[in-house]
C-alpha positions in Angstrom: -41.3 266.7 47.4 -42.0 264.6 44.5 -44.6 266.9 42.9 -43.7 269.9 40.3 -43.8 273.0 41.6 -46.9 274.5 39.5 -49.1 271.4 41.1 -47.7 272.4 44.2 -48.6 276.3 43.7 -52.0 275.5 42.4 -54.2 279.0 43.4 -56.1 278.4 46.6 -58.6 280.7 48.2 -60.7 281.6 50.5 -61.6 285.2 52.8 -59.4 284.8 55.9 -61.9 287.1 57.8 -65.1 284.3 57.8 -66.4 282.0 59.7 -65.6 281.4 63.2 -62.0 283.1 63.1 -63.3 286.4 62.0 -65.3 286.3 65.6 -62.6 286.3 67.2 -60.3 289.7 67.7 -56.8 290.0 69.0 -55.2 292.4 71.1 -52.3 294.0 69.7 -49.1 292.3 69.7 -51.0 288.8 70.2 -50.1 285.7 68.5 -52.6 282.7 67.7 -54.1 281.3 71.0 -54.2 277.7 72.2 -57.9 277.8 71.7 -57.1 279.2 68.1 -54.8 276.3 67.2 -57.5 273.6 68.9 -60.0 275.1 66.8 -57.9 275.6 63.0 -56.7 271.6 63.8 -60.4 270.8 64.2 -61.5 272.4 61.0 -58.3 271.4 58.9 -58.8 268.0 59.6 -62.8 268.3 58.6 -61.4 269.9 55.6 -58.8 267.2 54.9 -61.4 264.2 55.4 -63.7 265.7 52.9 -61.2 264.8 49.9 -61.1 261.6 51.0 -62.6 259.2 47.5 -65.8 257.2 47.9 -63.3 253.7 48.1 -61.2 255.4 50.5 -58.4 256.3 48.9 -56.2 259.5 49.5 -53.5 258.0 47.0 -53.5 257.1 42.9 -51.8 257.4 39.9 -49.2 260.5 40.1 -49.7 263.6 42.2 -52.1 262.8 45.2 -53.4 263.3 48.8 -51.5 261.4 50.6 -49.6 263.7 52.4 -52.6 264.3 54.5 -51.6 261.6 56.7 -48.4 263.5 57.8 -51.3 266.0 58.5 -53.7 264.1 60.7 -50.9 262.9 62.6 -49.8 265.5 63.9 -53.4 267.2 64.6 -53.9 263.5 66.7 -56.2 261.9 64.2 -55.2 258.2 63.3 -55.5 257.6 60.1 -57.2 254.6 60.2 -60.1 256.7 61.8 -60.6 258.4 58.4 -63.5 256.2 56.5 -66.0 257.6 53.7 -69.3 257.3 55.7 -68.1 255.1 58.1 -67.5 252.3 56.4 -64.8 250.8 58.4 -63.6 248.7 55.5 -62.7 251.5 53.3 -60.5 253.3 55.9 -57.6 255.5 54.6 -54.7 253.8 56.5 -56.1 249.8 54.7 -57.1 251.5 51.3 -53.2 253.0 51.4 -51.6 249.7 52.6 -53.0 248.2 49.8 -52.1 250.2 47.0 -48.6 250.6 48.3 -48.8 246.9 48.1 -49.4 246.0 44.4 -46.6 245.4 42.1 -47.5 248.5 40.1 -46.8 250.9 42.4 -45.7 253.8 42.2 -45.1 253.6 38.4 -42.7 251.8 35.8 -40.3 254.3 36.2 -40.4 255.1 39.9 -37.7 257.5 41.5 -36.6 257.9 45.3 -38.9 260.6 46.2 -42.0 258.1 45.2 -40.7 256.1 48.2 -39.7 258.4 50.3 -43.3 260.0 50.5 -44.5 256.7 51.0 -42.4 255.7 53.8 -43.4 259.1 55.5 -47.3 258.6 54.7 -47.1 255.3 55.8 -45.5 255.8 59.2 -47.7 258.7 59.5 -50.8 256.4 59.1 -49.1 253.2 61.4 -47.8 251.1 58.5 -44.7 250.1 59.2 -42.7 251.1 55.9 -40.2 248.7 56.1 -43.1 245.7 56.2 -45.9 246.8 54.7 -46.7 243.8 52.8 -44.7 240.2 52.2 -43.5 242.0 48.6 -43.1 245.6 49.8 -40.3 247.1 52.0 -40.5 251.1 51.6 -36.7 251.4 53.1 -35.4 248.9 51.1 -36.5 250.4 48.1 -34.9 253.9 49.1 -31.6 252.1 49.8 -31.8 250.6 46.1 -31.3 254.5 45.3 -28.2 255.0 47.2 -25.4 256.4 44.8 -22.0 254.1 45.1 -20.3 257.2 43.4 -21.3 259.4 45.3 -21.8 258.1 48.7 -24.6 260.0 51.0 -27.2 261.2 47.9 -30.1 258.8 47.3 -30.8 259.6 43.4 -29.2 261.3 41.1 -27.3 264.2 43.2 -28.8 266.8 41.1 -31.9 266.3 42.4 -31.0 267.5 46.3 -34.7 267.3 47.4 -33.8 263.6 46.8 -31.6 263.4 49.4 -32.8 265.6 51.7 -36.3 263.6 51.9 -34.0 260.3 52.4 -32.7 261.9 55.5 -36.3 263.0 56.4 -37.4 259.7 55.6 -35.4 257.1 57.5 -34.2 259.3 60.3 -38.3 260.5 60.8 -39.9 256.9 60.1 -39.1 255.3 63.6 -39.0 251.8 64.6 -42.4 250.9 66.3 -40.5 250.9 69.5 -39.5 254.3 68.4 -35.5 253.6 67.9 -33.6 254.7 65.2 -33.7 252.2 62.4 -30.5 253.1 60.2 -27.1 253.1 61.5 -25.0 255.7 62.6 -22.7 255.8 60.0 -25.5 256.2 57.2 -27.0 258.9 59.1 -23.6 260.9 59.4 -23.1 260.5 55.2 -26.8 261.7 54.9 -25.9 265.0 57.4 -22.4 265.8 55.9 -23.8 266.1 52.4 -26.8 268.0 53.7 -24.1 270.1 54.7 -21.9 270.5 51.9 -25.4 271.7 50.0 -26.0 274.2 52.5 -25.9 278.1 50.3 -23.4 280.5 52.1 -27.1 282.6 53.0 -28.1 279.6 55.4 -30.8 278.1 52.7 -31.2 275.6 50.3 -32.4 274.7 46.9 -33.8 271.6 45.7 -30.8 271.8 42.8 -27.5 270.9 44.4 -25.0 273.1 45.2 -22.3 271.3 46.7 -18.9 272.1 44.8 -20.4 274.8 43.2 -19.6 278.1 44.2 -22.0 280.0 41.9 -24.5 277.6 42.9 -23.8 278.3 46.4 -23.6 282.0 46.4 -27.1 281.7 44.9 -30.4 282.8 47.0 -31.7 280.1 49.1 -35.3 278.6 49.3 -37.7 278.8 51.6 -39.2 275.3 51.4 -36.4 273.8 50.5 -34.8 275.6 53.9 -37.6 273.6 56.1 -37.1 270.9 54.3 -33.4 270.2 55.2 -33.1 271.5 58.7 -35.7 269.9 59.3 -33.6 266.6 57.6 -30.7 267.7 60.3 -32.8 267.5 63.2 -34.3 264.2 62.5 -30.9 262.8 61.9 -30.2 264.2 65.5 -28.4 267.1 64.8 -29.1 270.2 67.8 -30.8 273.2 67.1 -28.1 274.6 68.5 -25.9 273.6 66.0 -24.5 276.3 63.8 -26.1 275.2 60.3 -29.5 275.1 61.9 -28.7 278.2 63.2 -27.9 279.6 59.7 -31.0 278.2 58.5 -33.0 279.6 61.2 -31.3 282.7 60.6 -32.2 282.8 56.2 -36.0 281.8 57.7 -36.3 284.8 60.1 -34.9 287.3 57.4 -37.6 285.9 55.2 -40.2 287.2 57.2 -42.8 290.0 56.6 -43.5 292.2 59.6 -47.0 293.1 59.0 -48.2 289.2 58.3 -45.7 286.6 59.8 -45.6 285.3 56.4 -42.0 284.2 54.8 -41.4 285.9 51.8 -40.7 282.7 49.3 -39.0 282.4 45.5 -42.9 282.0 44.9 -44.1 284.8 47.0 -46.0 284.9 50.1 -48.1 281.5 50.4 -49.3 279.0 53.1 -47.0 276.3 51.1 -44.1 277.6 51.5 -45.0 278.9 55.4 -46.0 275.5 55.9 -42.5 273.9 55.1 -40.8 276.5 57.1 -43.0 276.1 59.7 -42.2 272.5 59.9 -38.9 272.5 59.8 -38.7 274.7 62.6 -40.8 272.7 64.8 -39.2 269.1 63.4 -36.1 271.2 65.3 -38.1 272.1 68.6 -38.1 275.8 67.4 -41.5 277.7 68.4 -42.4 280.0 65.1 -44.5 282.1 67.0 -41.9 283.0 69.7 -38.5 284.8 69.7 -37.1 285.1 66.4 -40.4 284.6 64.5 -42.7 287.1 66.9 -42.8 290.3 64.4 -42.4 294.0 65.6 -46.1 293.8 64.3 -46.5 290.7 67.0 -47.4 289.0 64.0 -46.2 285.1 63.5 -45.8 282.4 60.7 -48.7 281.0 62.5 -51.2 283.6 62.7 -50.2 283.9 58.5 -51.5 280.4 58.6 -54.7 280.5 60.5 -55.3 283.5 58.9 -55.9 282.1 55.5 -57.9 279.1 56.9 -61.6 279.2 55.7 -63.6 278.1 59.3 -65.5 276.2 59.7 -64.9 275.0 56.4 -61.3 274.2 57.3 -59.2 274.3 54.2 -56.7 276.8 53.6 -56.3 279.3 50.7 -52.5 278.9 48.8 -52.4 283.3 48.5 -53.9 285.6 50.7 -55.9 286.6 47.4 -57.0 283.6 46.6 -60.7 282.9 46.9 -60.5 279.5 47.7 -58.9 276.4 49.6 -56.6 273.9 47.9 -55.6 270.4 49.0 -51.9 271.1 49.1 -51.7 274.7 50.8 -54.2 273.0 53.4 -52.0 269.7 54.2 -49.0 271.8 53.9 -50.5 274.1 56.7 -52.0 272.2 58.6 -49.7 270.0 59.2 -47.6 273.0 60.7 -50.3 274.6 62.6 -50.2 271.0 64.5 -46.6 271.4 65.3 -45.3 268.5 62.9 -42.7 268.3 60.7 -42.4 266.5 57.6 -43.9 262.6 59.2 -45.3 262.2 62.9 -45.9 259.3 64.9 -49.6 257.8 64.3 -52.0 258.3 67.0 -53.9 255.7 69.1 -56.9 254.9 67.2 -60.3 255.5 68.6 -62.0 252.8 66.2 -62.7 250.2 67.7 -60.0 246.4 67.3 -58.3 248.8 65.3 -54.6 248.9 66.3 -52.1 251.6 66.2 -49.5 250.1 63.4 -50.0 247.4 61.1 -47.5 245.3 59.8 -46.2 242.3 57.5 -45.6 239.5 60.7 -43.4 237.0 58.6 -41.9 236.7 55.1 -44.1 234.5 52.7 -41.9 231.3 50.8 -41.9 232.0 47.3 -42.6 235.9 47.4 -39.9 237.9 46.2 -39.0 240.9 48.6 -36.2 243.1 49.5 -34.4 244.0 52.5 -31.9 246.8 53.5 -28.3 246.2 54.1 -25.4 248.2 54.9 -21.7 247.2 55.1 -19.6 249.5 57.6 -15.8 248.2 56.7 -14.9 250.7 59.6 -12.2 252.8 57.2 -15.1 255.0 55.6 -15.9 252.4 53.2 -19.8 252.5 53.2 -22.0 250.4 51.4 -25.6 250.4 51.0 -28.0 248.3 49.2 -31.5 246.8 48.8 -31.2 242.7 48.6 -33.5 240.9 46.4 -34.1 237.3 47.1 -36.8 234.4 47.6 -37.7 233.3 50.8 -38.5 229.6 51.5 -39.7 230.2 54.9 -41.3 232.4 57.3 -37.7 233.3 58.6 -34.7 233.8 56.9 -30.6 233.9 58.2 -28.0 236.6 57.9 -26.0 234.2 55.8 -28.5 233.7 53.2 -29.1 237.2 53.3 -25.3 238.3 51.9 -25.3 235.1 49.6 -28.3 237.0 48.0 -26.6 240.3 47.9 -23.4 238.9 46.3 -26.0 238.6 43.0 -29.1 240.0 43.6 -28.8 243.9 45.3 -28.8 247.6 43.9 -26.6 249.4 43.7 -24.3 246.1 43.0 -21.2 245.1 44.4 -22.6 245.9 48.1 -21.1 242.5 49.0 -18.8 240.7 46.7 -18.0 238.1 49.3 -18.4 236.7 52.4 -16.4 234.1 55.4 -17.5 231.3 55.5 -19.6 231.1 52.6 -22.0 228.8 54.0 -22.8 226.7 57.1 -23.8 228.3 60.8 -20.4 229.7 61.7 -19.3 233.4 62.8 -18.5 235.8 60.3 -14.7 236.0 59.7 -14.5 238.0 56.4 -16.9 240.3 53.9 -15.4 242.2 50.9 -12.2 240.2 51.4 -11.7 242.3 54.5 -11.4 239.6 57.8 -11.1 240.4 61.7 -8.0 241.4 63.1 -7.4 240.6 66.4 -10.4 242.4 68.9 -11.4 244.1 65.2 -14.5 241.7 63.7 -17.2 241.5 62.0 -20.8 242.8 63.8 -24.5 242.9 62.8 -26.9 245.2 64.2 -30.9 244.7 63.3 -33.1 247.4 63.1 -31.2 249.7 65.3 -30.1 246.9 67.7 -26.6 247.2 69.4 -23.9 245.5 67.4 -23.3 242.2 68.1 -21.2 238.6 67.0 -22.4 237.9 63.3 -23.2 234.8 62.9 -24.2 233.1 59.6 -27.6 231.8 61.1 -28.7 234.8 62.8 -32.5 234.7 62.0 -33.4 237.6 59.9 -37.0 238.6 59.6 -39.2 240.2 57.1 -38.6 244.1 56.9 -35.3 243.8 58.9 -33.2 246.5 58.3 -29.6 244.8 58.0 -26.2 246.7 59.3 -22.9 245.2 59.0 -20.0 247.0 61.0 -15.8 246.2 61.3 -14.0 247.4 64.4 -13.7 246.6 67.5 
């Protein structure tokens, strides 16, 4: 996501028969070996550290690295293990929290995807998108993105991937705890227009289709197919469900017998294997079992490791390439390790160093952001980023929708709000009040729903949902 399809499909190469791998000879029928996958996760993370910068960045202006944190995530390396030399003070997982923190990030002109890779990165390395610094709130920002006209896209609708990588995004990027940070009801606008973009061959395109008949009738994409079931399952949707099935379904008619490879728009490339790869195992579907087994007993797996370089580690974008690339070898990696599109960050082994990081209070006088949504309980969704000043290390829920009323994106989130000021409960917001056992209730960060009251203490990175009913 976020990067142009040619920088994406950059040529990559490398002979799949040396090093270590080509020592190694199957039995018919066989598919890659525990040992096998130990060993390309071992040599794809070498590979990965080694385009690590001499400051220790991953991440800069434009089209990056820093997608390899998704990577080392799910092959059990903690990003903040990942230090040019050695030198603890350069590690990835600082260098990254850093950058993400400066006002010029990620451009003058940034777009959704920008912070949707972040918040993925981020969680991947043990930042805590939603505080990485006083200033910077990664799911804020995506909620600024939300489209009032078109409630359930995050950027312009065109641009599905947008949307998609929202889903991926805030249902993949956790609580610390683990818990689901987004309500429900955001979750379920998110999966119906997923959905409603779904092509009648069980794929997707980054384009969107929804509406469209011609668009829909049109051939499906094998990324983009990953991509969006994978966007399903993270929002909790079965793999038994019968959209994932579809999609499972397009995926295992993409497949070439004699490789394991899928057969992409682009041809066959790790990439593209990589994204289907991982949106099968963000859904708890093996690729090397079942459906994706060939007659050859060939797997999307074995395609992989196959065009790894070992022990050099990196992996070759086309089997005639004759070299790695950084993309192709995040991209597979990543699903050799059995992630999907973010992972949980491991425990460190460096020492003091802890497994997440995180903005403890807000800072008076530093602008920052928070997310909110407004539930009216009759389909009437709003969702915003607030803007405001804090004067103290905490802030309320009252001040809070007295910013939004002013200061949020998309506007009009919350055009008023009962009682206006004070310490009292609640009655009314958007002119609609509680009826009878029917009130107003404020959940926090995935917390169950309870009483809103006008000083409920609201902390830095606190993501903010406001729910009608009973």
């Amino acid at each position: 996501m976020n990067r142009s399809r040619t920088s994406r499909r950059l040529a990559l190469a490398a002979p799949a028969a040396l090093g270590a791998f080509a020592l190694t000879v199957l039995p018919a029928f066989a598919t890659s070996t525990p040992a096998q996958v130990a060993t390309s996760k071992t040599n794809g993370v070498a590979y990965l550290k080694s385009l690590q910068a001499a400051d220790g960045s991953y991440a800069g202006a434009g089209l990056s690295n820093e997608w390899a944190f998704s990577a080392f995530a799910a092959a059990g390396t903690a990003v903040v293990d990942v230090a040019p030399g050695g030198d603890t003070t350069k590690n990835a997982r600082t260098v990254y929290r850093n950058l993400l923190s400066t006002s010029g990030w990620p451009s003058a002109s940034p777009v959704v995807t920008d912070y949707e890779r972040g918040t993925l990165n981020a969680y991947a390395a043990g930042i805590d998108p939603a505080r990485v610094s006083a200033s910077r709130n990664l799911i804020a920002n995506i909620y600024g993105h939300w489209q009032a006209a078109e409630p359930g896209y995050f950027g312009p609708s065109g641009n599905f991937n947008g949307t998609v990588f929202a889903a991926l995004a805030l249902g993949g990027a956790k609580t610390r705890t683990g818990g689901a940070r987004t309500p429900q009801s955001l979750t379920d606008s998110l999966v119906a227009r997923i959905r409603a973009n779904q092509h009648n061959d069980g794929g997707w395109q980054y384009g969107k289709a929804e509406g469209n008949p011609t668009a829909l009738a049109t051939a499906g994409d094998v990324d983009m197919t990953g991509a969006a079931m994978a966007a399903l399952c993270v929002s909790g949707v079965p793999n038994t469900d019968t959209d994932v099935v579809q999609a499972k379904n397009f995926l295992k008619g993409k497949l070439v017998t004699t490789s394991g490879a899928f057969n992409s728009m682009y041809g066959v490339n790790t990439s593209s294997n990589g994204w289907a790869v991982a949106g099968l195992n963000a859904c708890g579907i093996n690729p090397q079992t079942g459906d994706f087994l060939t007659t050859a007993g060939k797997t999307p797996v074995d395609f992989l490791i196959a065009n790894q370089y070992n022990p050099g580690g990196g992996f070759k974008y086309k089997p005639s390439d004759t070299a790695p690339t950084a993309y192709a070898s995040i991209d597979s990696l990543r699903a050799v390790a059995g992630g999907g599109f973010t992972s949980a960050p491991p425990v460190p082994v460096t020492p003091g160093a802890p497994q997440w990081v995180a903005q403890s209070a807000f800072t008076s006088g530093t602008a920052t952001k928070l997310a909110l949504t407004v539930d009216d309980g009759a389909g009437g969704l709003k969702v915003c980023s607030v803007s405001f000043t804090p004067t103290a290390t905490t802030t309320t829920l009252g001040d809070v929708l007295n910013s939004a009323i002013g200061s949020s994106a998309p506007s009009g989130c919350v055009t008023s709000v009962t009682p206006s000021s004070g310490t009292g409960t609640i009655t009314a917001v958007n002119g609609k009040a509680e009826s009878g056992s029917d009130t107003w209730k404020v959940s926090v960060d995935g917390s169950a729903f309870a009483a809103a009251a006008r000083d409920k203490v609201i902390n830095v990175g606190d993501t903010i949902a406001l729910r009608w009913g009973a």
